[in-house]
VOBA-1610 file (N, C-alpha, C; in pm, whole numbers, padded with zeros to 5 digits, always signed):
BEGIN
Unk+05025+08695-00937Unk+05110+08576-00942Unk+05100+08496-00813Unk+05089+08572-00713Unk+05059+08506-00579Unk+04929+08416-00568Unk+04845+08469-00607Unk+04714+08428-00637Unk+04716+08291-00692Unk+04771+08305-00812Unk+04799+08133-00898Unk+04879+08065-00793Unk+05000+08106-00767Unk+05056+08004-00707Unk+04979+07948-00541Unk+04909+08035-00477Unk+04845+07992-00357Unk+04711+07867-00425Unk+04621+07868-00550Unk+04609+07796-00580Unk+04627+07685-00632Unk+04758+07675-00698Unk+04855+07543-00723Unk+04850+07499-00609Unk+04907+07522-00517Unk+04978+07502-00398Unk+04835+07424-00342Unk+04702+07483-00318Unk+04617+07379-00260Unk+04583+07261-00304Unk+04597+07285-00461Unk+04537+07182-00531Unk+04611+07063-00518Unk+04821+07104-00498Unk+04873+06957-00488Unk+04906+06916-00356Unk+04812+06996-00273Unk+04787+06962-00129Unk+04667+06855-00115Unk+04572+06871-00226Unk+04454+06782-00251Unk+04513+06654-00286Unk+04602+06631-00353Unk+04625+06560-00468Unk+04730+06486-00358Unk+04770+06583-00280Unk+04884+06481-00181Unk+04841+06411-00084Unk+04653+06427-00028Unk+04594+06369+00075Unk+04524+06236-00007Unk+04481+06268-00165Unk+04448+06134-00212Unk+04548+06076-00239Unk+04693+06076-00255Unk+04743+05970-00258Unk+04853+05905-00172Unk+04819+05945-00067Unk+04907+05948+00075Unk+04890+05775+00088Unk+04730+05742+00153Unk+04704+05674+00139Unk+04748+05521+00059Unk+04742+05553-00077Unk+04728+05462-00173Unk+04880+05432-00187Unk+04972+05516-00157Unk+05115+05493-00153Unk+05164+05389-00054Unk+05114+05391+00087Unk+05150+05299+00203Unk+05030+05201+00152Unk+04968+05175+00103Unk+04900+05046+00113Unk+04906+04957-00012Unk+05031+05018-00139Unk+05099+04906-00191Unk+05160+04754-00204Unk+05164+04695-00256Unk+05242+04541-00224Unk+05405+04650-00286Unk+05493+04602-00183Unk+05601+04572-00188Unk+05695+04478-00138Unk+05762+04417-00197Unk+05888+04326-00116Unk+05917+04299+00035Unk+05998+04219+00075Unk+06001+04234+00232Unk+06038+04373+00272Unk+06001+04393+00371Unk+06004+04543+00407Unk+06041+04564+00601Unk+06115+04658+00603Unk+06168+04643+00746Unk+06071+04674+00814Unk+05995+04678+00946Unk+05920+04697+00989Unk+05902+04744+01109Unk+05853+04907+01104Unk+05867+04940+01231Unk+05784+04962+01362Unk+05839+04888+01454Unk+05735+04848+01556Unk+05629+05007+01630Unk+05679+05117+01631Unk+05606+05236+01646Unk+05576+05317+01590Unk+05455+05416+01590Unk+05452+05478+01505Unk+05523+05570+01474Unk+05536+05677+01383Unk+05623+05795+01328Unk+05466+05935+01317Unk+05533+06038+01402Unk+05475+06164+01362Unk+05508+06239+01233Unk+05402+06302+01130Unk+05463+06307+01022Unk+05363+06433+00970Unk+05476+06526+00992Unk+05378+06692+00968Unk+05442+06721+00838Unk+05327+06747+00776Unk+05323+06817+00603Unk+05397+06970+00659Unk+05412+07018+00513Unk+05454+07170+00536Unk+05430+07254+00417Unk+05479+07331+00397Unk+05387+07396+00275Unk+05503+07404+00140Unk+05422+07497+00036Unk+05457+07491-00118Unk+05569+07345-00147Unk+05684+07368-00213Unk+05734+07274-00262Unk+05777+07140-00126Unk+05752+07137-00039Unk+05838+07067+00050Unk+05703+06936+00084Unk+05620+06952+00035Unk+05486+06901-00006Unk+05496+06833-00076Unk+05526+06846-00208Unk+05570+06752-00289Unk+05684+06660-00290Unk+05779+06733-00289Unk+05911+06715-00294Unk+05902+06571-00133Unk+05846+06589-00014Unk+05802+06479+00080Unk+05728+06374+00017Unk+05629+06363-00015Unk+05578+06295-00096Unk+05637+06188-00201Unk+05737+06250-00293Unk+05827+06152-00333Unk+05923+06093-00240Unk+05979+06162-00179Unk+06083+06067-00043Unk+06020+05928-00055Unk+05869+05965+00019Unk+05842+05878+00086Unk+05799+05732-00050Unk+05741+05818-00140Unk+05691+05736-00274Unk+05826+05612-00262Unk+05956+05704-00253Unk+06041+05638-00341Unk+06170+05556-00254Unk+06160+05679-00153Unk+06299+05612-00059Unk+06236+05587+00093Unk+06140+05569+00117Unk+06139+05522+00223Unk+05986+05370+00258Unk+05878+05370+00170Unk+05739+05292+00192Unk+05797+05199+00127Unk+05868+05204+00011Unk+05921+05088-00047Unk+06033+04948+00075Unk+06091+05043+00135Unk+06150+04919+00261Unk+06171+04930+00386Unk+06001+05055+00439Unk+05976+05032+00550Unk+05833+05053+00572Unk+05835+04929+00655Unk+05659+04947+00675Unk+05617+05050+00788Unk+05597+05155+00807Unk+05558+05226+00946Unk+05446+05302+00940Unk+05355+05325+01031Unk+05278+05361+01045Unk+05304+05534+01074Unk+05203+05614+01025Unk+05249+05768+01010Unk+05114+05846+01058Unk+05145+05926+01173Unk+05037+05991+01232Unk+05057+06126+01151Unk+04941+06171+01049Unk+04995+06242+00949Unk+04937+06381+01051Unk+04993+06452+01031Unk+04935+06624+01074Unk+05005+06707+00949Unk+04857+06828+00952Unk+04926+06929+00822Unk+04982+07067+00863Unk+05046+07084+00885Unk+05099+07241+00905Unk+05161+07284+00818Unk+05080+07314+00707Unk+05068+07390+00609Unk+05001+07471+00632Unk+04984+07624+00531Unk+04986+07729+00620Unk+04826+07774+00607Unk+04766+07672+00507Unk+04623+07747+00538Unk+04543+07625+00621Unk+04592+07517+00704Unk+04540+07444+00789Unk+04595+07484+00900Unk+04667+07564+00943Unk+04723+07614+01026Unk+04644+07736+01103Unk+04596+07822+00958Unk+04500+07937+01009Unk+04357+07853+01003Unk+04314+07761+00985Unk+04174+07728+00957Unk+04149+07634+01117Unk+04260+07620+01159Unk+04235+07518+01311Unk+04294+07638+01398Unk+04317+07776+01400Unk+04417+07887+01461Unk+04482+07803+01558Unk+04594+07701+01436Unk+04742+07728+01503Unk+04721+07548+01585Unk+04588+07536+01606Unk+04598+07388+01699Unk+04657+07270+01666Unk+04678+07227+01552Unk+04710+07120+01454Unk+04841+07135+01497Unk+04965+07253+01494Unk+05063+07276+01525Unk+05085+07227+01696Unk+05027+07246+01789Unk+04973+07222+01972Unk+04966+07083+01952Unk+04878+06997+01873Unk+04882+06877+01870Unk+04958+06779+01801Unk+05034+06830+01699Unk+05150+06729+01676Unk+05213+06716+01784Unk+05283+06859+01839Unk+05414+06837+01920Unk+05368+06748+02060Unk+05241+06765+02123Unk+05226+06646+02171Unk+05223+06519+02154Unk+05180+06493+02056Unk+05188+06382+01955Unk+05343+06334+01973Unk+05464+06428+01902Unk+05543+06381+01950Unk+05640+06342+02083Unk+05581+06418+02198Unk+05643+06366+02309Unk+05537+06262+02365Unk+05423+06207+02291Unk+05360+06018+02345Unk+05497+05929+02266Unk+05520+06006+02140Unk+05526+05865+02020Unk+05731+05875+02029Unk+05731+06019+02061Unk+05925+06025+02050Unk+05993+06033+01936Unk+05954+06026+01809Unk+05998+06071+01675Unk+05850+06108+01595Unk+05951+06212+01562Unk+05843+06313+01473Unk+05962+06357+01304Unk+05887+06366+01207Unk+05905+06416+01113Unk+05881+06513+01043Unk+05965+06664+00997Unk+05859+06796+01007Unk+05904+06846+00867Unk+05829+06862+00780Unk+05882+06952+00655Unk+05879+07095+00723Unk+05959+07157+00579Unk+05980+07330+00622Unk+05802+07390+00597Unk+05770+07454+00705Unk+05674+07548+00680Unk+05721+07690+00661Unk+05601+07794+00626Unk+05614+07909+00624Unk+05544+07994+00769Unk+05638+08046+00849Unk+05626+08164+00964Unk+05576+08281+00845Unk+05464+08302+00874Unk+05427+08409+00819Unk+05466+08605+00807Unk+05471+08667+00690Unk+05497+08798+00784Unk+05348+08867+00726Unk+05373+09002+00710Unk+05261+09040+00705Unk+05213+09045+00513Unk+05289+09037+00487Unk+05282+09002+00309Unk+05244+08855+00310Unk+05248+08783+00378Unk+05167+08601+00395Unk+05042+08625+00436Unk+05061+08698+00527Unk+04906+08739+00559Unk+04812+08800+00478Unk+04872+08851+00379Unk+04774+08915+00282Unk+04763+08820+00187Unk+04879+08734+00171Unk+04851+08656+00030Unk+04726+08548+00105Unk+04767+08487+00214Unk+04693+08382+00211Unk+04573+08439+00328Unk+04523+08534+00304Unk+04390+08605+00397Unk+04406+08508+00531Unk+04498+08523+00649Unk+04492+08468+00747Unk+04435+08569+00832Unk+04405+08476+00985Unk+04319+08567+01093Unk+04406+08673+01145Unk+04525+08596+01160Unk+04664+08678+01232Unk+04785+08617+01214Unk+04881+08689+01243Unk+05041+08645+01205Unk+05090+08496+01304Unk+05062+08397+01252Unk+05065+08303+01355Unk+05224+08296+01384Unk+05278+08232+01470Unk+05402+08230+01532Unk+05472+08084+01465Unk+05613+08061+01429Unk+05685+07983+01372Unk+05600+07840+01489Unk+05591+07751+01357Unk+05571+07598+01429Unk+05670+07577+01510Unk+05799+07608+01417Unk+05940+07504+01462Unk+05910+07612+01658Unk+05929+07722+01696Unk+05942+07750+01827Unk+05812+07680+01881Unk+05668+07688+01840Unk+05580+07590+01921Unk+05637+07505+01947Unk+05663+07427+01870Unk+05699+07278+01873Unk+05799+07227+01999Unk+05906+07347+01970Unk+05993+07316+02081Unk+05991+07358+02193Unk+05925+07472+02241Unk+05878+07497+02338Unk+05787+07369+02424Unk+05684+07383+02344Unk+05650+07193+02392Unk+05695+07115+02434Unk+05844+07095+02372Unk+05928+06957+02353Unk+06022+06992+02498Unk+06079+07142+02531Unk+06161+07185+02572Unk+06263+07164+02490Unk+06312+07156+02362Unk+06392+07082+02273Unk+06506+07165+02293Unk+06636+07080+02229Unk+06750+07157+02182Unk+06807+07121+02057Unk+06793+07194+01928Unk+06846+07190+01838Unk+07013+07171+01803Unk+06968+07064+01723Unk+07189+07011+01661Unk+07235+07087+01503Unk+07247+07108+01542Unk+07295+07160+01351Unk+07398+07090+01306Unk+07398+07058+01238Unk+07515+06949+01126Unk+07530+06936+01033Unk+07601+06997+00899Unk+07603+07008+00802Unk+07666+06876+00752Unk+07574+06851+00592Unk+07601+06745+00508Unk+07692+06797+00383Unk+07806+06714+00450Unk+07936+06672+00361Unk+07919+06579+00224Unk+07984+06644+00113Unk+07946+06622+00022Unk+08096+06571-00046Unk+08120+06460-00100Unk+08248+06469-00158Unk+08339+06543-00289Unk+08202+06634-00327Unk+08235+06717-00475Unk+08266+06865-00464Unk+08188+06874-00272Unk+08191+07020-00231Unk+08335+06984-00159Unk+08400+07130-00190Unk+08557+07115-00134Unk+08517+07198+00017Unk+08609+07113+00126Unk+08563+07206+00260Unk+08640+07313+00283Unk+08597+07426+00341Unk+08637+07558+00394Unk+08793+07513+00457Unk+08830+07431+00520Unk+08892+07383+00558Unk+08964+07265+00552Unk+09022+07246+00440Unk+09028+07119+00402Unk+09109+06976+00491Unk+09186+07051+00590Unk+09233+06949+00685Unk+09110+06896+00777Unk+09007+06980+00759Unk+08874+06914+00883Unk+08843+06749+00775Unk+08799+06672+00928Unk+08763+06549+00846Unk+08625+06495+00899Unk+08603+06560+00997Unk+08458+06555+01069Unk+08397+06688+01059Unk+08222+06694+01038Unk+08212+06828+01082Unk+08168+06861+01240Unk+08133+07030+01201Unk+08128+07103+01371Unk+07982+07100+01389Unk+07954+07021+01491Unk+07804+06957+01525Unk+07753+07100+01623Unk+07673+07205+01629Unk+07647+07257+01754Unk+07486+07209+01809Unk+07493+07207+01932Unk+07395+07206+02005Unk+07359+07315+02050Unk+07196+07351+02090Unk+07142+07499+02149Unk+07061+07491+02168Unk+06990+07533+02305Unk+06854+07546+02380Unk+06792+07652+02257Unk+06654+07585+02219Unk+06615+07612+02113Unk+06423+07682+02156Unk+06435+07678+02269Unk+06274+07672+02333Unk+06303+07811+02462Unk+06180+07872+02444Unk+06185+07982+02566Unk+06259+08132+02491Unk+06289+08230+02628Unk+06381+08318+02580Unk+06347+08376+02435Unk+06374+08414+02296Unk+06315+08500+02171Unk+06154+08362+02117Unk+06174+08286+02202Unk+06073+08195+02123Unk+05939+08200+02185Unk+05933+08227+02357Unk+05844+08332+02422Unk+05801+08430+02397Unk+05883+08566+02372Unk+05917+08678+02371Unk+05775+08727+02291Unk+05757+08864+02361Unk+05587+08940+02298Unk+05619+09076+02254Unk+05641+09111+02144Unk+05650+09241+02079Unk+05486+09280+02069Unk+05506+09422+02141Unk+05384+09532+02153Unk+05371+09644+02041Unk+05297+09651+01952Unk+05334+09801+01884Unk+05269+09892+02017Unk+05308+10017+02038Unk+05283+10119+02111Unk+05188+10207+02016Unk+05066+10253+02041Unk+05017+10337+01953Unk+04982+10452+02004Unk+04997+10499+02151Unk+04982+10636+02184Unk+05047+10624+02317Unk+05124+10762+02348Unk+05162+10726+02490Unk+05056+10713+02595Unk+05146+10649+02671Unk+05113+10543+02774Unk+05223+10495+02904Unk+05157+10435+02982Unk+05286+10364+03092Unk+05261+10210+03040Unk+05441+10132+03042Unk+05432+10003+03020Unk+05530+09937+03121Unk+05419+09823+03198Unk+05472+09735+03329Unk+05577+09678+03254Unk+05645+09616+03369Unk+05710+09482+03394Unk+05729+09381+03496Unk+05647+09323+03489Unk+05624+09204+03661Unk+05715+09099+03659Unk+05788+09084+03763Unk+05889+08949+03740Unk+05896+08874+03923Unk+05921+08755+03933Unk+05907+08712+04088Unk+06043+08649+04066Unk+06090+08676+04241Unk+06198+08587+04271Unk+06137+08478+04353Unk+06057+08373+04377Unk+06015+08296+04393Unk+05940+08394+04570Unk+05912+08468+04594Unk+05845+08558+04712Unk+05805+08669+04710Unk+05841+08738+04631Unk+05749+08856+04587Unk+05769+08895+04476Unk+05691+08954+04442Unk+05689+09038+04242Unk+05746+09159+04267Unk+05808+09151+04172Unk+05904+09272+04172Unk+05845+09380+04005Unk+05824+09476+04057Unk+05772+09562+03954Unk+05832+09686+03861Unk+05851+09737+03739Unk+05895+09822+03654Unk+05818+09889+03607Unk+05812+10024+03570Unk+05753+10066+03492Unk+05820+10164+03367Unk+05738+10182+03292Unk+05835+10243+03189Unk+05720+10345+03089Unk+05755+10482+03098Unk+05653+10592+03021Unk+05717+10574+02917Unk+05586+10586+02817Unk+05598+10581+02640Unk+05534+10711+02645Unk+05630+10803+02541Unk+05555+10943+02557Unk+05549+10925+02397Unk+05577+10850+02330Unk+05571+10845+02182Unk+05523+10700+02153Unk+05519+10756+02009Unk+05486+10563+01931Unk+05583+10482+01945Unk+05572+10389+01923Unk+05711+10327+01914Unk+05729+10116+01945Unk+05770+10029+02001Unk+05783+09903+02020Unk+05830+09859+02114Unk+05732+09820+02154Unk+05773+09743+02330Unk+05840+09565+02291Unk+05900+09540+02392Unk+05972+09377+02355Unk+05999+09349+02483
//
């Protein structure tokens, strides 16, 4: 079943590069027009499509903008190892808005479905690592959904350093004992750890 659907999945990846094109270069009505460009990363299975109409429907129709397209989808992702992902996010700190569908962070069952080289690492932490970014979370209020709280009349916006720290971070499998460093500087000398693995086990 994986099999079919990894081939669906390329084919309306085909089908979404021929008509990317032909969508922005329509006659439509006056149209707002925006003076810079927009970064605009694909992402994989349904969010592919499902983008595609947005743009079909709610957005080329009354704005003209230009779209630096990148794919990080997950088998252009392993076919450039991972660079396409390195070069949007630059992309977006020349241009300053970027647009990102959901991709898939692979585990090791992705890796088998879609024969990749290796477990590549979530875009969204590239990206922001790059960016140094900090993520807002904000949930969309709905007037049919009743709130948890019904005296709230705004919602709870959080902000969070979203780059560095678990988005760095290098998990080791251990496969035979061994000694494992730890080098760290206070801006004058390195300061050193060590740590015996007398078993198997996971370094972090």
């Amino acid at each position: 079943m994986a099999g079919v659907f990894t081939k669906l999945l390329r084919n309306s990846q085909l089908q979404n590069k021929l008509t990317c094109g032909s969508t922005q270069s329509r006659k439509y009505a006056s149209r707002v027009v925006a003076k810079n460009p927009v970064v605009e990363m694909d992402g994989d299975e349904m969010t592919r499509i499902i983008w595609e109409k947005i743009k079909e429907r709610l957005i080329f129709p009354y704005v003209k903008v230009e779209c630096l397209y990148y794919d990080l989808g997950l088998p252009h992702r392993d076919q450039t190892n991972d660079q396409v992902t390195i070069d949007a996010a630059h992309a977006i700190k020349e241009h300053n808005v970027g647009i990102k569908c959901a991709t898939i962070t692979p585990d090791e069952q992705r890796v088998e479905e879609f024969n990749l080289k290796k477990m590549w690492p979530s875009p969204n932490g590239t990206i922001r690592n790059i960016l140094g970014g900090t993520v807002f979370r904000e949930p969309i209020l709905c007037k049919n959904i009743p709130k948890l709280v019904p005296g709230w009349t705004y919602p709870i916006i959080i902000g969070r350093h979203a780059h560095g720290d678990q988005y760095k971070a290098t998990d080791i499998i251990v496969d035979k004992p061994g000694k494992t460093s730890r080098q760290r500087h206070n801006g004058l000398i390195g300061l050193r750890t060590d740590y015996g693995c007398n078993r198997l086990g996971l370094c972090l």
